[in-house]
N, C-alpha and C positions, 0 to 999 in steps of 0.2 A: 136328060141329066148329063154334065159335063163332066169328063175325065180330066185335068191338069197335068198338062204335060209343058215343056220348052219351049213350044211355041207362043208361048204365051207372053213370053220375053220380046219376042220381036215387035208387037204393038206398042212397050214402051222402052226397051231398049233402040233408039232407033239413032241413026247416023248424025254426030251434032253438024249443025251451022256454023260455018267459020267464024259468021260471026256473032255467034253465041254469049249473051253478057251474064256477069255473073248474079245468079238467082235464077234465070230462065230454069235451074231443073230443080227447083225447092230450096226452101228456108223452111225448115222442122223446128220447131218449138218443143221440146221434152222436158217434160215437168216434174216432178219425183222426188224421192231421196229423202231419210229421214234423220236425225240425231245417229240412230245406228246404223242403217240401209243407206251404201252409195253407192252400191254397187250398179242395180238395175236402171240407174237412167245411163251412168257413162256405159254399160254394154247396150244399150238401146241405140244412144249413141253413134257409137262406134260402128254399129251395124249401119245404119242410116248412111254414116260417108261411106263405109264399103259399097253400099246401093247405089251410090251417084248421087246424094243429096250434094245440092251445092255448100249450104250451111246448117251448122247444128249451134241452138241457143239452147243453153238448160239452164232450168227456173229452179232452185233447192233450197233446202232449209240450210244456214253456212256453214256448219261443219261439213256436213256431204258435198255443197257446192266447192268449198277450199281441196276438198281430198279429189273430186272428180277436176277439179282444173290441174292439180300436179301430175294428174297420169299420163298427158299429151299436152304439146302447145297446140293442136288441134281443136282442143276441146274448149268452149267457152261457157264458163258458169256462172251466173251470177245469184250470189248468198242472200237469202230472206233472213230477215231477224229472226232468231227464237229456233228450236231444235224440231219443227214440225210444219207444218203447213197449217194456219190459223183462216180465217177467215177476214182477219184482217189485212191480209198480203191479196185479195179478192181483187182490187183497184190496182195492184203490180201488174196482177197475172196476164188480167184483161188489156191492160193498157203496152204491155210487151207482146201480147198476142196482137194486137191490131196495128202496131208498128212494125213488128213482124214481114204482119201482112202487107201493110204500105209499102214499105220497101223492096218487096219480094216480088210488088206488082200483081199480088194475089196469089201468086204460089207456093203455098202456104199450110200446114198443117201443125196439128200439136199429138204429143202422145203424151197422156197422162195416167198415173197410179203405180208405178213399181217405186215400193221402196217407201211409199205415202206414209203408211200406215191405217190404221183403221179405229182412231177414236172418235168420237163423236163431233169434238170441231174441225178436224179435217175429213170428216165425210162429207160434213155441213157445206164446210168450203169447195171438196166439188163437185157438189151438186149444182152449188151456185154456180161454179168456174159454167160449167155443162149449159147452163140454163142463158147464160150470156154470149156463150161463143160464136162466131162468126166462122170459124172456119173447120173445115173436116179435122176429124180428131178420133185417133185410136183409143180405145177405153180398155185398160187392161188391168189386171193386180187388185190391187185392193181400189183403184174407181169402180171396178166391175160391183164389188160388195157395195161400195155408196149408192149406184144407179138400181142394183136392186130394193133400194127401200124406196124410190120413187122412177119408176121407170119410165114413167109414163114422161117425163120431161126431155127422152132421145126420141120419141117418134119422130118422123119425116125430117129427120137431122141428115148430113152426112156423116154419120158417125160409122166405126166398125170396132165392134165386140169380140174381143179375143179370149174366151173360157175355155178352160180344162173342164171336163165333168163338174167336177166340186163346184165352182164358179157357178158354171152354167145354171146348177140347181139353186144357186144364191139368185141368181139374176130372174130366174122363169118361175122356181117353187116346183120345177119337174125333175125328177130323177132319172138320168140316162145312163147310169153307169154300165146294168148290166143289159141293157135291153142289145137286140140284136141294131148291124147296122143299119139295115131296114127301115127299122121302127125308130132311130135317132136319126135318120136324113127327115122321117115324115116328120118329128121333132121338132129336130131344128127351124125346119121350114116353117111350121106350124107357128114359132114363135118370134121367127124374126118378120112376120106378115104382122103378127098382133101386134109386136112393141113397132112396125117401123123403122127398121134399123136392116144392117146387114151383120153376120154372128157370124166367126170363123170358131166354129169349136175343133178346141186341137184334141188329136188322138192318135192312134197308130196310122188310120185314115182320116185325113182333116174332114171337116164338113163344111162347104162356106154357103150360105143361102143370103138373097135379099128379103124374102119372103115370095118372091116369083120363079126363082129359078136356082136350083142346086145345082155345087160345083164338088167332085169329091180330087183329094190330092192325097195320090200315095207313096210321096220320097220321104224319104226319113228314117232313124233307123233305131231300134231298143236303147243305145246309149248319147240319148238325146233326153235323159230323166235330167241328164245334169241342170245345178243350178244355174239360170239365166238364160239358156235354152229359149224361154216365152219373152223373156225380152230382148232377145236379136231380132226374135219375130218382129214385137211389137215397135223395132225400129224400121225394121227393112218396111213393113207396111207404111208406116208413118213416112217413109223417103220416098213411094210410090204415092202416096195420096197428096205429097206436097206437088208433084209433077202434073195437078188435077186428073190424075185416072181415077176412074169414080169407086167407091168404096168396096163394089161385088168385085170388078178386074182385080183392086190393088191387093184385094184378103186373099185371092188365085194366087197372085202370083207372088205375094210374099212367105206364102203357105210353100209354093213348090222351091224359092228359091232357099230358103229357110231349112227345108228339109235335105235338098241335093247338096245344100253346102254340108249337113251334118253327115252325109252319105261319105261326101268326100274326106271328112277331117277324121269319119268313124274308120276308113281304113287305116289310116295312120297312126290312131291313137287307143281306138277301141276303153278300153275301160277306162284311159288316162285319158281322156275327152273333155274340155273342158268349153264355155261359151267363145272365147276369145282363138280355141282353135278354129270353131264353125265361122268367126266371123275372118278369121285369116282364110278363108276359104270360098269365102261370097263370091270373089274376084273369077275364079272357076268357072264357076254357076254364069253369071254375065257373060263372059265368054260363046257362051251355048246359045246366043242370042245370035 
């Protein structure tokens, strides 16, 4: 079993090439955001350019999209008709995920689900999104609840599964909450063998399994409840998987840098903690590389 420490940073923190062109370190696709929720794709976001993504494209229903493009000229959004994610924006999703990819030269990935919602046509939708994609993709929020009513469509994907407890029980039908950590590493492990997939389940100590081999990561600190917290993660990974590190390394090390950034922003802020401190702080964590 693997312990998660800094050094984990240096296989893909590594020295660039002068002559480096732009997208050689990812194009992230972040999907999200609802009529009410716009928050969780632009902190997802935002986490992703603190990780070194080269670029971030986010996909939203247009009010979320209009409010996540006025918080930074960094930020690019582009608005789906209607207050939700339908299934009819299915031919957008895919067809901006594979241009994406073209241009990116294949380096490439999508985060999808903060901020979705969870009615019945936008689970529908992505499910589908899921069932079509071409390229590695973090599943986190409310895709976690879609992919538990058919799971079986992420086996042998490069996908990677970011659940809190609750989640987790939505997605597997097991309950870990109170079990020791023992018996939620045999767990985890247990289920990301069955579905196929790699699971970073978060907790005070993460759990990340492919179903072959566990990784435990223990930075992080009690005032990391705050909201958005799981979507810095789900960016920072999302910024790691687009640099093709495969989906067991990228849930290590966004899990460890995820946490050492909220180590560092919890001294400073401790209960006035907020997501946007931890990702003013990612920059730190990199450094350690």
């Amino acid at each position: 079993m693997l312990e998660v420490n800094k050094n984990i940073l240096k296989n893909i923190y590594k020295e660039r090439p002068r002559q480096s062109k732009k997208y050689d370190f990812g194009l992230l696709v972040v999907i999200g955001g609802s009529d009410f929720y716009s928050g969780s794709p632009a902190l997802a976001a935002m986490a992703a350019f603190k990780s070194g993504v080269d670029m971030v494209r986010i996909i939203a229903p247009k009010r979320a999209a209009d409010i996540i493009a006025s918080f930074s000229p960094n930020l690019a959004a582009y608005p789906l008709e209607g207050k939700w994610l339908e299934r009819k924006h299915l031919a957008t999703l895919i067809s901006m995920t594979e241009s994406a990819k073209e241009v990116a030269r294949g380096n490439t990935a999508v985060v999808i689900g903060g901020g979705l919602g969870r009615s019945e046509e936008t689970q529908k939708a992505i499910l589908q999104f899921l069932e079509q994609v071409s390229v590695p993709v973090v599943i986190d929020a409310d895709a976690i609840h879609a992919v538990g009513k058919k799971s079986e469509i992420i086996s042998g994907k490069p996908f990677l599964i970011t659940p809190h407890t609750y989640e987790f029980f939505v997605l597997t039908k097991r309950e870990v909450y109170r079990l020791s950590e023992e018996e939620r590493i045999k767990v985890v492990k247990e289920e990301a063998e069955r579905l196929g997939t790699t699971i970073l389940l978060k907790g005070a100590t993460d759990i990340i399994s492919d179903g072959k081999e566990v990784a435990l990561n223990k930075s992080g600190t009690p005032w990391m409840t705050k909201g958005g917290c799981g979507d810095t993660l789900a960016g920072i990974a999302g910024a790691i998987l687009a640099r093709r590190i495969d989906s067991f390394t990228a849930g290590q090390a966004a899990a460890f840098i995820n946490g050492k950034a909220g180590e560092i922003a919890t001294q400073r802020f401790k209960e006035s903690l907020t997501a946007t401190d931890l990702i003013e702080a990612i920059p730190e964590v990199l450094h350690l590389s």
